[in-house]
C-alpha positions in Angstrom: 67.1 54.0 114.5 70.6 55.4 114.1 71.9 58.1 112.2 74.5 56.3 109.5 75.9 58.6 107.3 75.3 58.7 103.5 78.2 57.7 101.1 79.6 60.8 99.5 78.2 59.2 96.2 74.9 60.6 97.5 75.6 64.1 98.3 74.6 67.0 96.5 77.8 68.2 95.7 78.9 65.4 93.8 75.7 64.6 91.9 76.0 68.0 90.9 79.3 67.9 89.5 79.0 64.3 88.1 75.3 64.4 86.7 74.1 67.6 86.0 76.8 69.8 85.0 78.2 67.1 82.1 74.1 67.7 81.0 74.5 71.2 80.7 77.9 71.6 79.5 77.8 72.1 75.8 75.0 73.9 75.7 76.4 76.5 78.2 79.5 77.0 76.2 77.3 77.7 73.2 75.5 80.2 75.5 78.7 81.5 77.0 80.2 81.9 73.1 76.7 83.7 71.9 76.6 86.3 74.5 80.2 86.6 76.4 80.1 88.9 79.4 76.4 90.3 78.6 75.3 91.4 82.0 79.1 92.7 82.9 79.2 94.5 80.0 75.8 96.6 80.8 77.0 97.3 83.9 79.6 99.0 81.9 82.4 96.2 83.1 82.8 98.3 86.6 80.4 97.0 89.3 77.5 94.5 88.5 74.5 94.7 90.8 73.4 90.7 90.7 70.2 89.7 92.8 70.1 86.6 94.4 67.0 84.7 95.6 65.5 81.9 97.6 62.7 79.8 97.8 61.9 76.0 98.9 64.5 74.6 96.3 67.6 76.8 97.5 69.5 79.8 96.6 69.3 80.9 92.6 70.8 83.8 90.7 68.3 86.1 89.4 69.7 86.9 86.2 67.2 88.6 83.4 69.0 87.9 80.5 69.9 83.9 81.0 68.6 82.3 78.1 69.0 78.9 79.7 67.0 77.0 81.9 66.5 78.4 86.1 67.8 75.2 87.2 71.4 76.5 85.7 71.6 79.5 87.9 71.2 77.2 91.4 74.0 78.1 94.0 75.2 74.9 95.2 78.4 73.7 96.8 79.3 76.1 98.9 77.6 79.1 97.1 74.5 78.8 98.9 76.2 78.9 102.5 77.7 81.7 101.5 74.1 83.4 100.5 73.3 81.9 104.1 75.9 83.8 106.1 75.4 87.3 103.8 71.8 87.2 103.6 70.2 85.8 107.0 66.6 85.4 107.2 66.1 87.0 104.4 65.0 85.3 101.0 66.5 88.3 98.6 69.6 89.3 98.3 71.6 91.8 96.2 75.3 91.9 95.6 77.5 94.2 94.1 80.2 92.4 92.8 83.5 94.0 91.0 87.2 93.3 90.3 88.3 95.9 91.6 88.0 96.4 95.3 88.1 100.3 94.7 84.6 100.4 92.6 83.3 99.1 96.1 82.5 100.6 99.6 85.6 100.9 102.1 83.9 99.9 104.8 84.4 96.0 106.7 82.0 94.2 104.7 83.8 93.8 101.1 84.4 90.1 101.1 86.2 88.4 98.0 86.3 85.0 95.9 89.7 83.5 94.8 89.9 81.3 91.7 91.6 77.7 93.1 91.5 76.3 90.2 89.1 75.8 87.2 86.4 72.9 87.9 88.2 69.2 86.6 84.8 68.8 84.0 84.9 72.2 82.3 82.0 74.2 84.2 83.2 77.0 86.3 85.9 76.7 89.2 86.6 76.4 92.7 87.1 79.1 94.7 87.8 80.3 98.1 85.6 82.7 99.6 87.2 84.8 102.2 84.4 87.4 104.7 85.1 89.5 107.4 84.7 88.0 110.7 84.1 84.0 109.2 86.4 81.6 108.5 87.3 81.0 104.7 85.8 78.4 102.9 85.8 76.5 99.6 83.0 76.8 97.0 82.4 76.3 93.0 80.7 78.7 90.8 79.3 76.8 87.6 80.1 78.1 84.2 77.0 80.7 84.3 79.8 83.2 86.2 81.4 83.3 82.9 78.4 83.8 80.8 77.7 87.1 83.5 81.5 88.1 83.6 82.9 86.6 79.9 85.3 84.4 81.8 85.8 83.2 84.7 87.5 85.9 87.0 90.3 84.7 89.1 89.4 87.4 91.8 85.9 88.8 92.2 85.0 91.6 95.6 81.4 92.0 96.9 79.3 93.4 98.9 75.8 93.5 100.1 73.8 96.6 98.9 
């Protein structure tokens, strides 16, 4: 049997952006309106400290106050890889995450996301991740950033804490 590769009509990526996140759209901007920026602004708008976890699914963003559904806070498309290369073997991570790059450590490991441009369907955007020692690569962050930040940031810094 031989290895014949899948039609990109099949991959996660686009089922994702195609399927699910028309599904969850309107309810996420009624989310997004209801509680703008809620986690951001506990953390007093300066540095947010976000866990990440995995289990057999994939990568998911822990975040206490989502009123929605688990499934909405997966990190697909590129945001799991990057959980991959920050976090190892390990199934928890946690992140501090800021727009400024002051409000974080000065040491080599501050790593940073740059907006693209905002997702062509209205959920998030595309962004290019940029770490120390890796090459940079492309990845989309669904519109649950903006319901953590209050919009979606065209620069975000982080760090592993």
């Amino acid at each position: 049997m031989t290895n014949i590769p899948l039609p990109s009509v099949f991959s996660r990526r686009r089922w994702v952006r195609r399927v699910w996140s028309p599904l969850k759209i309107n309810a996420m901007k009624v989310l997004i309106r209801k509680v703008r920026g809620a986690p951001w602004k506990l953390a007093g708008g300066k540095v947010l400290m976000q866990q990440f976890s995995r289990d057999k699914t994939g990568w998911y963003a822990d975040i206490p106050m989502w009123p929605g559904p688990r499934g909405a806070c997966a990190m697909v498309a590129g945001a799991d890889t990057l959980l991959d290369l920050l976090a190892g073997e390990d199934d928890c991570i946690r992140l501090a995450l800021s727009f400024d790059r002051a409000e974080l450590s000065h040491d080599a490991g501050v790593g940073q996301l740059d907006l693209l441009r905002p997702d062509a369907y209205g959920d998030g955007g595309d962004y290019v991740c940029t770490l120390p020692r890796h090459a940079s690569f492309e990845l989309w962050l669904c519109g649950v950033t903006e319901f953590v930040f209050g919009t979606m940031p065209s620069r975000i810094y982080f760090e592993r804490v």
